[in-house]
Chimera marker file (.cmm) of the C-alpha trace (Angstrom):
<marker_set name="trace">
<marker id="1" x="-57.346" y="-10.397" z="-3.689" r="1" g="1" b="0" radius="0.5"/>
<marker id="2" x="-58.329" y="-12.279" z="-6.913" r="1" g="1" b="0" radius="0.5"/>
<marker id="3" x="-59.563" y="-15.268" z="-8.008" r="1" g="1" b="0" radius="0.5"/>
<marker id="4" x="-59.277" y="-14.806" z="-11.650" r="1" g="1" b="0" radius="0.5"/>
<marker id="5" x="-59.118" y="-11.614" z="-14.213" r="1" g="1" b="0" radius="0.5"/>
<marker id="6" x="-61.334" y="-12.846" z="-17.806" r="1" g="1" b="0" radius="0.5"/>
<marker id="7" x="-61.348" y="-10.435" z="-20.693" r="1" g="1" b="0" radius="0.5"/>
<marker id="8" x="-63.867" y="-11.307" z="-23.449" r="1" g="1" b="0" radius="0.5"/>
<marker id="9" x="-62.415" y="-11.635" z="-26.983" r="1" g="1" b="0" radius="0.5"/>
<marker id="10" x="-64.609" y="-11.911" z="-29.993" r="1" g="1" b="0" radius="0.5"/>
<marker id="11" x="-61.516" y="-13.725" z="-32.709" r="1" g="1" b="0" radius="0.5"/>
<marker id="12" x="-59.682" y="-16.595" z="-29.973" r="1" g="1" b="0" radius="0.5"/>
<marker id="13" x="-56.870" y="-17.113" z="-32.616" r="1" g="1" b="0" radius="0.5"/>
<marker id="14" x="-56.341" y="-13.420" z="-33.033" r="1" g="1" b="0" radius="0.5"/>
<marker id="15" x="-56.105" y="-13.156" z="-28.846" r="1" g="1" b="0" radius="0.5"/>
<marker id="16" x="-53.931" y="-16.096" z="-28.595" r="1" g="1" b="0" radius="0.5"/>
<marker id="17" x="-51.609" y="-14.980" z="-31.316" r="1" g="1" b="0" radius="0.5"/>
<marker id="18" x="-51.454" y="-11.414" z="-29.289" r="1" g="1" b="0" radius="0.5"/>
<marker id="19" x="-51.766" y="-13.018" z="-25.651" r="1" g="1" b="0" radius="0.5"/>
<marker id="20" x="-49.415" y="-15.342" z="-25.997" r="1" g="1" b="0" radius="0.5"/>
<marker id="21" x="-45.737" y="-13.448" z="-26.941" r="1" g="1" b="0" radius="0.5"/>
<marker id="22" x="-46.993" y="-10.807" z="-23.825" r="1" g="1" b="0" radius="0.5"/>
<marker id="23" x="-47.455" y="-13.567" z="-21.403" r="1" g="1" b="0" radius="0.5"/>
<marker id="24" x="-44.222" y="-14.466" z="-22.372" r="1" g="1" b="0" radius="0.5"/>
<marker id="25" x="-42.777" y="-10.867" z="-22.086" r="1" g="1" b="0" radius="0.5"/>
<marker id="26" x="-44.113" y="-10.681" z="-18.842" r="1" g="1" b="0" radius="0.5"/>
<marker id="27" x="-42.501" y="-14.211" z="-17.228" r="1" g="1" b="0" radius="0.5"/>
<marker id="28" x="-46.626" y="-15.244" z="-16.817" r="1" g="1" b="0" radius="0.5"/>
<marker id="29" x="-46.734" y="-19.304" z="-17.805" r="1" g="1" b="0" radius="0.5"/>
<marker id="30" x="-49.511" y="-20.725" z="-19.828" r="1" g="1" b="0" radius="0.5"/>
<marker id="31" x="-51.672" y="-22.516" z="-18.131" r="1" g="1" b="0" radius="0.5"/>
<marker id="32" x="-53.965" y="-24.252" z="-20.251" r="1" g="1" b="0" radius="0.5"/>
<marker id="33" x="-55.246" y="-23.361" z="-23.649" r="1" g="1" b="0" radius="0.5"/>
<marker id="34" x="-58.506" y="-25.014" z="-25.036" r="1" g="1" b="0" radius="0.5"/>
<marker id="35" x="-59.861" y="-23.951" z="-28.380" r="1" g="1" b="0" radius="0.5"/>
<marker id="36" x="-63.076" y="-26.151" z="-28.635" r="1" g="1" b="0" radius="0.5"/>
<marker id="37" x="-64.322" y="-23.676" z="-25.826" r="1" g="1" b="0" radius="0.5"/>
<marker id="38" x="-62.559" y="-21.341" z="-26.988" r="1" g="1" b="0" radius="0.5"/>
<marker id="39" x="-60.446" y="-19.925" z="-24.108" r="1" g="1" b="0" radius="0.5"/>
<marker id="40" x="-57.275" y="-19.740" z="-22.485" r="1" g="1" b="0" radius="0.5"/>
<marker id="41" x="-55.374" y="-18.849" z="-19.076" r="1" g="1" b="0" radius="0.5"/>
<marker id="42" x="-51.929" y="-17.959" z="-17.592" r="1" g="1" b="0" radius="0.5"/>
<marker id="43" x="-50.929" y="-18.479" z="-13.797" r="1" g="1" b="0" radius="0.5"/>
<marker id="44" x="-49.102" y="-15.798" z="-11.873" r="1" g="1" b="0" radius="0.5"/>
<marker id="45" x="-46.211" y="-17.165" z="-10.043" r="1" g="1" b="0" radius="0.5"/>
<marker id="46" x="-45.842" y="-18.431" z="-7.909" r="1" g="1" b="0" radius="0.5"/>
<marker id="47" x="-49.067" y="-19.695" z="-8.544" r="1" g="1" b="0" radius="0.5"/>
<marker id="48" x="-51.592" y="-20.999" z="-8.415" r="1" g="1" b="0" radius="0.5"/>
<marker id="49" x="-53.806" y="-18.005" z="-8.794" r="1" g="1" b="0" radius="0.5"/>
<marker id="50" x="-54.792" y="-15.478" z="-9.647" r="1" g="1" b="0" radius="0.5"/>
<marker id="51" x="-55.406" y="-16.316" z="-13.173" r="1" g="1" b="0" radius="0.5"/>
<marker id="52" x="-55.644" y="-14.233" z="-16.369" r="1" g="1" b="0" radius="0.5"/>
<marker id="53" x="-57.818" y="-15.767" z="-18.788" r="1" g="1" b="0" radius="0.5"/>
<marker id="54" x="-58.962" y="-14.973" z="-22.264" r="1" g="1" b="0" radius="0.5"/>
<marker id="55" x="-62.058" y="-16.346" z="-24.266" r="1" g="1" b="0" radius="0.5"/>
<marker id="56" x="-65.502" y="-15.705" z="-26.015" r="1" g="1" b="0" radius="0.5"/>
<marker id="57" x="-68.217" y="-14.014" z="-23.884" r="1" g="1" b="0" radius="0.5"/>
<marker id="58" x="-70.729" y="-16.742" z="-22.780" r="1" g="1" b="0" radius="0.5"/>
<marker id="59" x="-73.692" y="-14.837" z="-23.640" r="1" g="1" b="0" radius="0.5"/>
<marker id="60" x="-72.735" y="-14.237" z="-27.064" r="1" g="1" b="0" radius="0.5"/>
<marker id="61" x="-72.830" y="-10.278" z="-26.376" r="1" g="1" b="0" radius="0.5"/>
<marker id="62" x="-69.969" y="-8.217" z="-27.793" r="1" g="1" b="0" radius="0.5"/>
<marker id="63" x="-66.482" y="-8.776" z="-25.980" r="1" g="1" b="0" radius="0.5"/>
<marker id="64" x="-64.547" y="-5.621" z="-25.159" r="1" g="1" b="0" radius="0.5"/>
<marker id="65" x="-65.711" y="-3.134" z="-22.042" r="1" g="1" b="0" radius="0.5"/>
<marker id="66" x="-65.747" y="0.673" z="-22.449" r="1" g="1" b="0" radius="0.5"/>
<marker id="67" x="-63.471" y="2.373" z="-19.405" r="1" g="1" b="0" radius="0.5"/>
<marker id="68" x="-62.363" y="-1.154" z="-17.722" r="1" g="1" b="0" radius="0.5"/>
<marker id="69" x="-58.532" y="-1.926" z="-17.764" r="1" g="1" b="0" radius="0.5"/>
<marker id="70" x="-56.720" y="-4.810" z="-16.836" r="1" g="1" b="0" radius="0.5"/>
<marker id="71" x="-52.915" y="-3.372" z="-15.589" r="1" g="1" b="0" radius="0.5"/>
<marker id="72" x="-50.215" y="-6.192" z="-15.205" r="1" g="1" b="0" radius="0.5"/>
<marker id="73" x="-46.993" y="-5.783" z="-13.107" r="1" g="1" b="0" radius="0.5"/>
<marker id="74" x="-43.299" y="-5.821" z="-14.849" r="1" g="1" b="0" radius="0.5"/>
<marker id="75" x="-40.673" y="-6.676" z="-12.405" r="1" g="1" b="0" radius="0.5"/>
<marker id="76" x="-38.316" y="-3.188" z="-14.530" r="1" g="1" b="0" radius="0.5"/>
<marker id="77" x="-38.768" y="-0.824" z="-16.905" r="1" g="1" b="0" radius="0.5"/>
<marker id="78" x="-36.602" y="-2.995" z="-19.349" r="1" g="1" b="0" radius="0.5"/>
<marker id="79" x="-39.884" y="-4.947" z="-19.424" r="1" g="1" b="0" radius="0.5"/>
<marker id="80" x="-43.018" y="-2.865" z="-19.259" r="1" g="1" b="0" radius="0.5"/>
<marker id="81" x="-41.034" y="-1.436" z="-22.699" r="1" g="1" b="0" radius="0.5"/>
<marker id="82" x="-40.717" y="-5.012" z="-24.174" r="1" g="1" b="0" radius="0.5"/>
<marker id="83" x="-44.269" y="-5.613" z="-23.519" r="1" g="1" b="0" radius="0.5"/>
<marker id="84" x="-45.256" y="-2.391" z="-25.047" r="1" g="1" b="0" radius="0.5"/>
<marker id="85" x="-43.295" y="-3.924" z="-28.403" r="1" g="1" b="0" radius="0.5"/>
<marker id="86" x="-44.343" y="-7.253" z="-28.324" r="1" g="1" b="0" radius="0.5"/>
<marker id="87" x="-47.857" y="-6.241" z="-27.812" r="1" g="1" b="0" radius="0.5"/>
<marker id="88" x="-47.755" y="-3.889" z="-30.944" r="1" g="1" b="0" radius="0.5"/>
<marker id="89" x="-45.972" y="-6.392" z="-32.895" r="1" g="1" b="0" radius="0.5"/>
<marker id="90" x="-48.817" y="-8.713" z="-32.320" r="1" g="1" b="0" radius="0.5"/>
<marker id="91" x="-51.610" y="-6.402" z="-33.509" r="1" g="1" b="0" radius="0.5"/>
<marker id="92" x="-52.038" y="-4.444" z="-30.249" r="1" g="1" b="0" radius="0.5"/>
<marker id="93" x="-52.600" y="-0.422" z="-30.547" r="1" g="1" b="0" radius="0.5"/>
<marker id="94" x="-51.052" y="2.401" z="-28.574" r="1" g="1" b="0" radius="0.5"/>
<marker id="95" x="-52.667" y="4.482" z="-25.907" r="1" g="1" b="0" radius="0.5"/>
<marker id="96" x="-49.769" y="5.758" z="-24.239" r="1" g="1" b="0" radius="0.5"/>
<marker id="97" x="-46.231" y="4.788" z="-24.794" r="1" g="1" b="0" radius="0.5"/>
<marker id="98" x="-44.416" y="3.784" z="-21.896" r="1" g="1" b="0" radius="0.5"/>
<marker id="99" x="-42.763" y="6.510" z="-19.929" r="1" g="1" b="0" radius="0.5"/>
<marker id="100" x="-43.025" y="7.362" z="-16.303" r="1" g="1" b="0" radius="0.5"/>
<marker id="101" x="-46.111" y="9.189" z="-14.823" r="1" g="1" b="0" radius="0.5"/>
<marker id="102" x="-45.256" y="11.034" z="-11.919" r="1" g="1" b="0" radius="0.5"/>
<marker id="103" x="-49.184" y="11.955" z="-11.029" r="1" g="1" b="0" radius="0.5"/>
<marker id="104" x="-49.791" y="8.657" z="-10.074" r="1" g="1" b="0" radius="0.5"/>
<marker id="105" x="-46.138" y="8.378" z="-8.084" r="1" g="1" b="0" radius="0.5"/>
<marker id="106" x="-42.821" y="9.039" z="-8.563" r="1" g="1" b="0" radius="0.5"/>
<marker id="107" x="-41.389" y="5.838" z="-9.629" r="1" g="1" b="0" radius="0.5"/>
<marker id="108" x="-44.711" y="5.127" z="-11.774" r="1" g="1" b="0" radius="0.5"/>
<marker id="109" x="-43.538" y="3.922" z="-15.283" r="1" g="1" b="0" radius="0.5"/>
<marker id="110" x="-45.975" y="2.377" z="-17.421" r="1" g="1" b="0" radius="0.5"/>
<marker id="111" x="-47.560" y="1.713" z="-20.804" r="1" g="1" b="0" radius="0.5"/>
<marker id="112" x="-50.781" y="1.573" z="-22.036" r="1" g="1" b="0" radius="0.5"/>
<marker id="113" x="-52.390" y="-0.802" z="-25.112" r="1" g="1" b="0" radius="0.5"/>
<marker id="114" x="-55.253" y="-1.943" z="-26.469" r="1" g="1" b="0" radius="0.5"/>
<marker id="115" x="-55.506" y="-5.621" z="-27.990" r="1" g="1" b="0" radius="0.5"/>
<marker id="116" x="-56.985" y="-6.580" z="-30.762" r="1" g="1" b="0" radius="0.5"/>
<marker id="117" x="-60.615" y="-6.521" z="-29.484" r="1" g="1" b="0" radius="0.5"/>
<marker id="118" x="-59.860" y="-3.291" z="-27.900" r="1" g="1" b="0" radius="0.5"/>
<marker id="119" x="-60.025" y="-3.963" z="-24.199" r="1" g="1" b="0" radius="0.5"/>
<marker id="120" x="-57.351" y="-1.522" z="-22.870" r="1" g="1" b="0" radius="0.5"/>
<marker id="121" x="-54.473" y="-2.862" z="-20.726" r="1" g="1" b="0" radius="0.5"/>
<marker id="122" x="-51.470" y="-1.940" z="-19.094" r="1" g="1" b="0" radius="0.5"/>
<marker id="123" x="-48.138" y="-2.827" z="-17.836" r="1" g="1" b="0" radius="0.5"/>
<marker id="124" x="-46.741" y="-1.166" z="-15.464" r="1" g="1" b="0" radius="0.5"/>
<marker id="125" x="-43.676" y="-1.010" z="-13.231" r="1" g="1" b="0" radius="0.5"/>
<marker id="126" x="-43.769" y="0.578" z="-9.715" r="1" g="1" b="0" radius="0.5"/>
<marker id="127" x="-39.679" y="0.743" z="-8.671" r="1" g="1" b="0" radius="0.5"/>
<marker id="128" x="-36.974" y="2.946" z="-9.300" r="1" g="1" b="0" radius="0.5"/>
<marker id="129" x="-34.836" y="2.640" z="-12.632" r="1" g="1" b="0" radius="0.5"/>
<link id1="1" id2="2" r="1" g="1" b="0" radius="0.2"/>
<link id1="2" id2="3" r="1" g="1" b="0" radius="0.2"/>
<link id1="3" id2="4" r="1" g="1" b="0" radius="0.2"/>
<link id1="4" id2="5" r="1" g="1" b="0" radius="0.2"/>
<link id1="5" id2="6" r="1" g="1" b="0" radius="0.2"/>
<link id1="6" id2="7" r="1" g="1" b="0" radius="0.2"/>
<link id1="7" id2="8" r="1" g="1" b="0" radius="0.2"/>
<link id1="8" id2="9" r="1" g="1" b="0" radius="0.2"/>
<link id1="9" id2="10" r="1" g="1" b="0" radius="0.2"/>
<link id1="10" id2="11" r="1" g="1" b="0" radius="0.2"/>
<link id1="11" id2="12" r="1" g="1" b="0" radius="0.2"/>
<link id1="12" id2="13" r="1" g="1" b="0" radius="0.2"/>
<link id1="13" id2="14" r="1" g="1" b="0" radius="0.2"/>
<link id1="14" id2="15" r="1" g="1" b="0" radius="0.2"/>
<link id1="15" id2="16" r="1" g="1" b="0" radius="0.2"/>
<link id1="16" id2="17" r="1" g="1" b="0" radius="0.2"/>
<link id1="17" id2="18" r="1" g="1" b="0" radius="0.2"/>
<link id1="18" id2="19" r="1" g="1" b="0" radius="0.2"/>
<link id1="19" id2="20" r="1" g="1" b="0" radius="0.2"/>
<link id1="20" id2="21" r="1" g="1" b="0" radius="0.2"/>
<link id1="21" id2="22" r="1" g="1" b="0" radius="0.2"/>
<link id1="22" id2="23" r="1" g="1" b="0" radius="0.2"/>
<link id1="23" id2="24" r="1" g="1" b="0" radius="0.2"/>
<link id1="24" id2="25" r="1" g="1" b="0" radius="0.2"/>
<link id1="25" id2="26" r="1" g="1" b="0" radius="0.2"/>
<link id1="26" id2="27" r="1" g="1" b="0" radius="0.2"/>
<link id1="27" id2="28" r="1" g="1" b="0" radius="0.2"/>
<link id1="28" id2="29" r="1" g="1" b="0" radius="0.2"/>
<link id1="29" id2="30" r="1" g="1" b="0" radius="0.2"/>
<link id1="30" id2="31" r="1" g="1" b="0" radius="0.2"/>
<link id1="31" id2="32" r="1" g="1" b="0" radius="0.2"/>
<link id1="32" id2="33" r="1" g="1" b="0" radius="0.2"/>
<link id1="33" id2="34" r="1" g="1" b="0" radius="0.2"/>
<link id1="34" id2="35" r="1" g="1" b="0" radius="0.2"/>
<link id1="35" id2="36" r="1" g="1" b="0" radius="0.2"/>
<link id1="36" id2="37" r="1" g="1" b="0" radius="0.2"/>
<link id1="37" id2="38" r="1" g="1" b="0" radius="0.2"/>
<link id1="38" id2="39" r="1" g="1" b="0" radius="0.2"/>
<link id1="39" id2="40" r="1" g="1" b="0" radius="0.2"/>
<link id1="40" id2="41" r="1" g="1" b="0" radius="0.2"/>
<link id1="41" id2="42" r="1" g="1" b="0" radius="0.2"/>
<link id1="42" id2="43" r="1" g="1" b="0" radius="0.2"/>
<link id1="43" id2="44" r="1" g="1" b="0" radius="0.2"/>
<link id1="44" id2="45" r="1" g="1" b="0" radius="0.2"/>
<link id1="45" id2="46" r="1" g="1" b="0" radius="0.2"/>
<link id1="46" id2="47" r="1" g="1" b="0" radius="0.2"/>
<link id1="47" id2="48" r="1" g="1" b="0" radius="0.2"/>
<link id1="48" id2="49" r="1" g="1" b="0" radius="0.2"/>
<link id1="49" id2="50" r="1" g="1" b="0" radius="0.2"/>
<link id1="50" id2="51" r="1" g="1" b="0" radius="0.2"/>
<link id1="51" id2="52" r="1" g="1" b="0" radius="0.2"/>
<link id1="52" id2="53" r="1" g="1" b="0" radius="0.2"/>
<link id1="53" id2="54" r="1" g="1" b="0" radius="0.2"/>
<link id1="54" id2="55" r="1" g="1" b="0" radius="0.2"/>
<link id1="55" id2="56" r="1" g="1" b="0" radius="0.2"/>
<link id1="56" id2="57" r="1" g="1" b="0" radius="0.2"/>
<link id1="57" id2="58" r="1" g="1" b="0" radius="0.2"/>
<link id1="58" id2="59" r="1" g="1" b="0" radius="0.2"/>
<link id1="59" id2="60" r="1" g="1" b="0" radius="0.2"/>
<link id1="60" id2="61" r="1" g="1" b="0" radius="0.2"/>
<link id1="61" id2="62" r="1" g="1" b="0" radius="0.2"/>
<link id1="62" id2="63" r="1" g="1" b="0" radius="0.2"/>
<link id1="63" id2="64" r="1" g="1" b="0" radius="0.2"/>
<link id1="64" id2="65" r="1" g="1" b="0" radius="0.2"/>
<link id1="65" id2="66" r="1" g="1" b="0" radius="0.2"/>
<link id1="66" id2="67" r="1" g="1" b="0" radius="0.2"/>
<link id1="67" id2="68" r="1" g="1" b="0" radius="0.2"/>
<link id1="68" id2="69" r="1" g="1" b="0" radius="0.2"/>
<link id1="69" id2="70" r="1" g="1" b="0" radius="0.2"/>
<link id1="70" id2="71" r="1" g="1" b="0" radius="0.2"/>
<link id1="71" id2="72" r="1" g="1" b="0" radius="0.2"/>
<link id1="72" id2="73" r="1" g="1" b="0" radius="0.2"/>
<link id1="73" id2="74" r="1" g="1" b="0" radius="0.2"/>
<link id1="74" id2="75" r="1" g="1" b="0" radius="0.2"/>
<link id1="75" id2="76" r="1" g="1" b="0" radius="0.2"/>
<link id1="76" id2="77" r="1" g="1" b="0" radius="0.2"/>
<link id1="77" id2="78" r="1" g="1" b="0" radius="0.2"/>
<link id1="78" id2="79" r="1" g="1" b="0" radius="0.2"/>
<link id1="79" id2="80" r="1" g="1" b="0" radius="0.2"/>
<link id1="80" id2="81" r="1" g="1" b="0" radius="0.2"/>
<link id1="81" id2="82" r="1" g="1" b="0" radius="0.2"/>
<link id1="82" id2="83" r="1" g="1" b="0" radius="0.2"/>
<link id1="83" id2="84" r="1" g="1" b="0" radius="0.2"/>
<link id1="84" id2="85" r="1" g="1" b="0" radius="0.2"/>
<link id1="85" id2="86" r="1" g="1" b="0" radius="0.2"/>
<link id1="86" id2="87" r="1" g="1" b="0" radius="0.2"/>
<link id1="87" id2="88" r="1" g="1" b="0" radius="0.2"/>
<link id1="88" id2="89" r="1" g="1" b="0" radius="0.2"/>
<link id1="89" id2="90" r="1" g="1" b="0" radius="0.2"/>
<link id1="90" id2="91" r="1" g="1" b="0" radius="0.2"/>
<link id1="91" id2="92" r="1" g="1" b="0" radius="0.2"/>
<link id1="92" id2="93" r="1" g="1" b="0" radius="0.2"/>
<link id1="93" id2="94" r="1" g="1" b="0" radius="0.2"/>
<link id1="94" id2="95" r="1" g="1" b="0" radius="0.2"/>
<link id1="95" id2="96" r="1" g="1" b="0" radius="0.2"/>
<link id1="96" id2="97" r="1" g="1" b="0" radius="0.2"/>
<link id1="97" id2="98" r="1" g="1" b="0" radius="0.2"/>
<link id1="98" id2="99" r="1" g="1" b="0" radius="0.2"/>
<link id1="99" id2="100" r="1" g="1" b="0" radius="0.2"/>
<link id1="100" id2="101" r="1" g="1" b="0" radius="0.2"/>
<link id1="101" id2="102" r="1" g="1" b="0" radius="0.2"/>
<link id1="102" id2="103" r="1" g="1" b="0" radius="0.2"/>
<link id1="103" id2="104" r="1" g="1" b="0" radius="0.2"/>
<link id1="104" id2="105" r="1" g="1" b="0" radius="0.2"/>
<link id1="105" id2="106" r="1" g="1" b="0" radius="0.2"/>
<link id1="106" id2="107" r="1" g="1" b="0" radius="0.2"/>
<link id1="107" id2="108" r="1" g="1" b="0" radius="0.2"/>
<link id1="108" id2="109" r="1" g="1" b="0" radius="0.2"/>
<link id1="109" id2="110" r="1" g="1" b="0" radius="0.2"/>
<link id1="110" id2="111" r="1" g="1" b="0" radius="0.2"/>
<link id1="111" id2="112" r="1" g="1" b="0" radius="0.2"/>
<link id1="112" id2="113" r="1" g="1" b="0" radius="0.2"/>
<link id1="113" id2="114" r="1" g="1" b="0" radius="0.2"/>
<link id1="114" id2="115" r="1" g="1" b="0" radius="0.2"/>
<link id1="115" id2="116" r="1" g="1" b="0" radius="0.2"/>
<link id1="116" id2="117" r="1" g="1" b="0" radius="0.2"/>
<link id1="117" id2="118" r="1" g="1" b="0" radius="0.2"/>
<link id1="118" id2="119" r="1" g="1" b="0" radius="0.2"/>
<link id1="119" id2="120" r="1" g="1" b="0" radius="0.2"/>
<link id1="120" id2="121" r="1" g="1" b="0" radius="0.2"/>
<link id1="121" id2="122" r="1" g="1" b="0" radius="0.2"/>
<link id1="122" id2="123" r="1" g="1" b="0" radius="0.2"/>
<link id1="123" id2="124" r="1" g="1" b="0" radius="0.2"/>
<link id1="124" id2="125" r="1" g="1" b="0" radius="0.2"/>
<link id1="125" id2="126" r="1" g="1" b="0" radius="0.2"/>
<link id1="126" id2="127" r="1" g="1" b="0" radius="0.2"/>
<link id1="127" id2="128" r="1" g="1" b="0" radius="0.2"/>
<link id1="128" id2="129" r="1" g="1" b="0" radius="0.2"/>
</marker_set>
């Protein structure tokens, strides 16, 4: 369904320093990091897309969107609360810890973050414990 997923960040070092250990978390490889542009980008396995990149807005504008949300999957709830850590660890700021949310399904567990620019993300696991 995707090509590509870009979230604008206005401090690249600050989003790399916070990207990076979640990517990580999350089994999601680098795939190229260039900070003469500044941006970066992770490939979902198996690959080759869709992509989640990172990087300064071309137009200059301010970086982070009001009511968009970028959710990632976590393959078990062991996970989506390592992410939640990591992510907090790295500067990231609650907006819901993870715990399961049985109005969107049953087996819905997820947790909710914003990074350092404040675009709001989540990570989210969809099976049974």
């Amino acid at each position: 369904m995707f090509s590509h997923v870009f979230i604008g960040i206005s401090d690249f070092e600050r989003a790399l320093a916070f990207y990076r250990p979640l990517m990580q978390v999350l089994g999601t490889p680098e795939r190229f990091c260039d900070d003469q542009r500044p941006w970066a980008g992770w490939q979902s396995a198996p690959g080759p897309r869709p992509l989640f990149l990172i990087g300064r807005p071309f137009d200059g504008e301010p970086a982070a969107g009001n009511g968009q949300m970028v959710a990632f999957m976590a393959r078990d709830r062991a996970t989506v609360d390592r992410a939640y850590a990591t992510a907090l660890a790295n500067g990231g700021t609650c907006e819901g810890p993870p715990g399961l949310r049985p109005q969107y399904h049953a087996d819905y567990y997820g947790a909710y973050v914003r990074d350092p620019d404040g675009n709001k993300l989540c990570v989210a696991c969809h099976t049974t414990a």
